[in-house]
BALUMDO-445805 format. One record per residue: y, z, x of N, C-alpha, C in turn. Coordinates in steps of 0.02 Angstrom, whole numbers, plus 50000, padded with zeros to 5 digits. Example, Ala and Ser with C-alpha at 12.3 -4.5 7.8 and 13.67 -1.06 7.14 Angstrom:
BEGIN
497165039050660497755039050615498355039050660
498885035450642499475035750684500025039450645
end
This chain:
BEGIN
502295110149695502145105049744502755103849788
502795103949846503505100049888503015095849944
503515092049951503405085750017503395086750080
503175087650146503375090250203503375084050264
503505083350317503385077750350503225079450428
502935075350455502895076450534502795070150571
502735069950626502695064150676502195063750729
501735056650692501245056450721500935047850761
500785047650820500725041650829500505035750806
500575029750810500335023550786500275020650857
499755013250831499635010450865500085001750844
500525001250885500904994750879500674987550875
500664980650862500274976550854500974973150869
500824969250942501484962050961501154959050977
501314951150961501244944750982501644942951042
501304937351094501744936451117501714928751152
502284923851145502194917351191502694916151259
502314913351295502684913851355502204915351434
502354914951483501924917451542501974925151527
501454925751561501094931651579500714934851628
500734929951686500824934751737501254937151771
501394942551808501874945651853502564940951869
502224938651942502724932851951503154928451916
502774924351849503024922751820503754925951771
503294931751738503664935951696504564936551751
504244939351813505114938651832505684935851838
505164926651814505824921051835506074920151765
505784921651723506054921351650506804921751633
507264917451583507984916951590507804921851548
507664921851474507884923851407507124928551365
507254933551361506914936551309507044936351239
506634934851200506744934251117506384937951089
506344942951065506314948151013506214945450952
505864944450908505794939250840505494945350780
505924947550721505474951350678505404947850620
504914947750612504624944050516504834945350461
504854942050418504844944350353504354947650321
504864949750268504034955150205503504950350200
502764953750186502434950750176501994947250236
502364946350305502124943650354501724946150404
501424943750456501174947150510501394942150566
501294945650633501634942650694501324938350709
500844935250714500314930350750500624925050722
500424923450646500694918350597501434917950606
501974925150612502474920650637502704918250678
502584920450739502784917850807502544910150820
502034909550763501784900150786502404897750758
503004897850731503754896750698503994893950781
503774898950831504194895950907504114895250937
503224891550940503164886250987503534881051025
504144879550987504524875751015505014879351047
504834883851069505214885151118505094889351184
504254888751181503794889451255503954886751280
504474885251337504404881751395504504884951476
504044888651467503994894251540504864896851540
505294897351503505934899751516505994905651491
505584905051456505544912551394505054916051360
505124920551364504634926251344504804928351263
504364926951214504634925351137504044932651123
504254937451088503984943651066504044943250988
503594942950957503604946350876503234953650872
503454958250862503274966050844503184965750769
502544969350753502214968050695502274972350652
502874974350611502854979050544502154985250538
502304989750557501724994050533501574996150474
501784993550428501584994450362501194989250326
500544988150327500214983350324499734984750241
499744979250217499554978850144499104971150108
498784975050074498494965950030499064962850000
499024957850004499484953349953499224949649888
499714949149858499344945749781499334952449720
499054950549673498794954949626498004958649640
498164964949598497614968249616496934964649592
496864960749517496304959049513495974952649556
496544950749580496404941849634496024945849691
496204951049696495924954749761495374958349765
495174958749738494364963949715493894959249738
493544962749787492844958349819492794953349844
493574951249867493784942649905494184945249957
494034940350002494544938650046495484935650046
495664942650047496334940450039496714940850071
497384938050073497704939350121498114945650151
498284946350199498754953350239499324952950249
499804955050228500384956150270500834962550281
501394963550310501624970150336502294969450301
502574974750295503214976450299503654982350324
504304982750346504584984450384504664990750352
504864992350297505064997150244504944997650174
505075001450131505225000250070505885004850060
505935007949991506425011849955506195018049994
505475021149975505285027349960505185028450049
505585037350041505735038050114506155034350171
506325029650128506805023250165507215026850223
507285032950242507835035350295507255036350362
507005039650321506205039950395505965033750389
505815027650345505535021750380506015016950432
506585017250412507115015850467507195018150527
507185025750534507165030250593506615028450629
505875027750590505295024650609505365018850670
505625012350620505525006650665506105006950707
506595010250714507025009750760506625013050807
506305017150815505975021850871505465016350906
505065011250855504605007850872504925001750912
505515000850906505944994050935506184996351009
506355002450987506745005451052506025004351118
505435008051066505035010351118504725003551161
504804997351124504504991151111504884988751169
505374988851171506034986251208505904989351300
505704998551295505555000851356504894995551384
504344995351315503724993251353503824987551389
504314982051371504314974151400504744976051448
505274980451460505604983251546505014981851576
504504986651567503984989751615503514979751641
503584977551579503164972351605503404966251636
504074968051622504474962051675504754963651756
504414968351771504574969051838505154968651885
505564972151840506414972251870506784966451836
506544962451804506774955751797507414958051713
507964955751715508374958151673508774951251642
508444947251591508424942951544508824941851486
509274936551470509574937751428509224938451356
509304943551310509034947851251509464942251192
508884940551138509084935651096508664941551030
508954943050964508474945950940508774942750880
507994939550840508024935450791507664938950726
508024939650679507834943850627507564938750568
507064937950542507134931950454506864938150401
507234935650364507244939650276507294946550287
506894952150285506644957650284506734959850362
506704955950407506694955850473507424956250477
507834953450450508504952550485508814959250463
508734962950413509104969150399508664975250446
508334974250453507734976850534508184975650603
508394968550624508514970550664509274970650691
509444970150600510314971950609510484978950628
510014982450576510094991550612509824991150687
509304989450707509314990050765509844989750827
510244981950812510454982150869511384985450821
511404988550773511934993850745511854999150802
511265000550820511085006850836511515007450905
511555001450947511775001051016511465002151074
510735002551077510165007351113510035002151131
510064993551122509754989751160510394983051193
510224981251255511064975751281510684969351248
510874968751168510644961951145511324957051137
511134952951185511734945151202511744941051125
511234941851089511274935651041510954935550984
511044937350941510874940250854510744934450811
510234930750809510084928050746509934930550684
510404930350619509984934250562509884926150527
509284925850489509174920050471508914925050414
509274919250332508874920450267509054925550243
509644930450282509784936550262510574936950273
510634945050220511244948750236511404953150281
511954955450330511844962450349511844968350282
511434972450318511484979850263512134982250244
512474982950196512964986350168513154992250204
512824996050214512835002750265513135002750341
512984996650378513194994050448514024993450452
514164998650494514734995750523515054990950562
515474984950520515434979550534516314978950575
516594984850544517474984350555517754986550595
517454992650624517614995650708517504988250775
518154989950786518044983050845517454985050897
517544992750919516974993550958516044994450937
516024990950854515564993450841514914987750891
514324990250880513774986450932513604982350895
513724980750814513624974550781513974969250810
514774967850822515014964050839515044963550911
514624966750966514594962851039514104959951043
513394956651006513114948351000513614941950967
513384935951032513374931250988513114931150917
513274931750870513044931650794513034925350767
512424924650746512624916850698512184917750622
512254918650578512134916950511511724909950502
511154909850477510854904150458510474905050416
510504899950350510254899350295510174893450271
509464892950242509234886950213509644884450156
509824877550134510194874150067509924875750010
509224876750017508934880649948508434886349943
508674890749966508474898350007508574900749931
508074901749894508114905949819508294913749842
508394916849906508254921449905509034924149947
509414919349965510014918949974510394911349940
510644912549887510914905449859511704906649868
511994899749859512634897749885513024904549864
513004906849794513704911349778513644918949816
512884921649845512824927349884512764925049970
512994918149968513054916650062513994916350042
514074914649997514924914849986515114922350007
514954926949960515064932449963514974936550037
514354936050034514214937750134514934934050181
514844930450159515504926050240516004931050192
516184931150145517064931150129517134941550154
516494941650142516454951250170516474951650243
516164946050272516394947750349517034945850387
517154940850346517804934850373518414941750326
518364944050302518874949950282519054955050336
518444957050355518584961450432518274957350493
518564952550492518684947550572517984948750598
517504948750564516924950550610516484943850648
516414943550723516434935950740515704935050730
515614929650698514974925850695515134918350681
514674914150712514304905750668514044906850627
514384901650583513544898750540513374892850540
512484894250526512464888850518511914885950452
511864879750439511424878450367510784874350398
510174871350342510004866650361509714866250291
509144859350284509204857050226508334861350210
508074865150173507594868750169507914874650123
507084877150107507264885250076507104891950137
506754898150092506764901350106506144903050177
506504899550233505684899050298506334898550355
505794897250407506144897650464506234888050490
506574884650514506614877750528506544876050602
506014874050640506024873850710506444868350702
506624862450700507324858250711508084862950704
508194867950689508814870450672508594876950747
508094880250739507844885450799507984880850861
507684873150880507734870650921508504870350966
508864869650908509604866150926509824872850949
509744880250911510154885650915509884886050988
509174887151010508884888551076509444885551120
509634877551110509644873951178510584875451170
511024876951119511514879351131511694884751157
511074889351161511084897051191511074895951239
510654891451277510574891051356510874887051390
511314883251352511974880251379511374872851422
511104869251366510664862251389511074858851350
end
């Protein structure tokens, strides 16, 4: 038996809030790029940033193509259950990476095409599973992203964080994590800062009082410090 591989199209699934017609789309300040966590789908998360429709911005969630039941197998037999996607797993992990970077890149051309010359400052907000998504991404350097939220997460071990010219360190970066985030707790947010703050790598952080989700009061504040309100 051996394994062989090839490359074949998909069909992409984005959410999106914000205007949508022409005109509009051009006066837009800020594009936001938003990827989910495991387990999630885009619709359900993008309602996370409603608060921050206000005809200024064009808010994008791109939907994991790896889509699956959730729960246990016997909860799931002959019911309605729930869906969600994920970005990757282990198996093949070098082609599912190569994957969604191709799908981000390509994601990234499609909203050029629909903003009509219009050239927006790029905010790309990663949570859990999402943020090591779109830390390689913007590692990669293929997209001019101004402003890196990873929320709930680490960067990948693998990312070069120590080259001054690397494309990790030209976003604003800010770190944000919930006070009782089971899934990042105090002694592995210790460890994260003391690994970046070792090689000068510039980022904020910031906390708020919650676990492992996204906080529109903490999204709110980061928004209106981005846009200088």
């Amino acid at each position: 038996m051996r394994l062989d591989t090839f490359t074949t199209p998909r069909t992409a699934r984005v959410a999106l809030l914000g205007p949508a017609d022409a005109s509009a789309l051009r006066g837009i300040r800020e594009l936001w790029i938003v990827l989910h966590g495991y387990g999630e789908l885009a619709a359900p998360f993008l309602e996370n940033f409603r608060c921050l429709d206000d005809g200024t911005r064009l808010i994008v969630a791109p939907e994991a193509l790896s889509r699956h039941y959730t729960g246990r197998l016997e909860d799931r037999i002959g019911k309605e259950v729930p869906i969600g996607a994920s970005w990757m797993t282990k198996e093949a992990r070098e082609h599912e990476i190569h994957d969604y970077l191709t799908y981000l890149d390509g994601l990234h051309a499609h909203l050029l095409t629909q903003l009509n010359g219009a050239t927006p400052a790029i905010t790309v907000l990663g949570f859990s599973q999402g943020g090591a998504t779109s830390a390689r991404w913007v590692a990669s350097g293929s997209v001019p992203v101004a402003r890196h939220l990873l929320w709930g997460c680490a960067l990948p071990p693998e990312l070069d964080i120590a080259t001054a010219a690397a494309p990790l360190r030209r976003p604003n970066t800010v770190l944000v994590v919930g006070s009782r985030d089971r899934f990042a707790p105090p002694d592995a947010v210790a460890r994260e800062r003391e690994r970046l703050d070792a090689v000068h790598f510039p980022y904020t952080f910031e906390s708020f009082e919650g676990g492992h989700r996204l906080d529109t009061q903490t999204l709110g504040r980061l928004a209106a410090s981005i846009s200088g309100y």
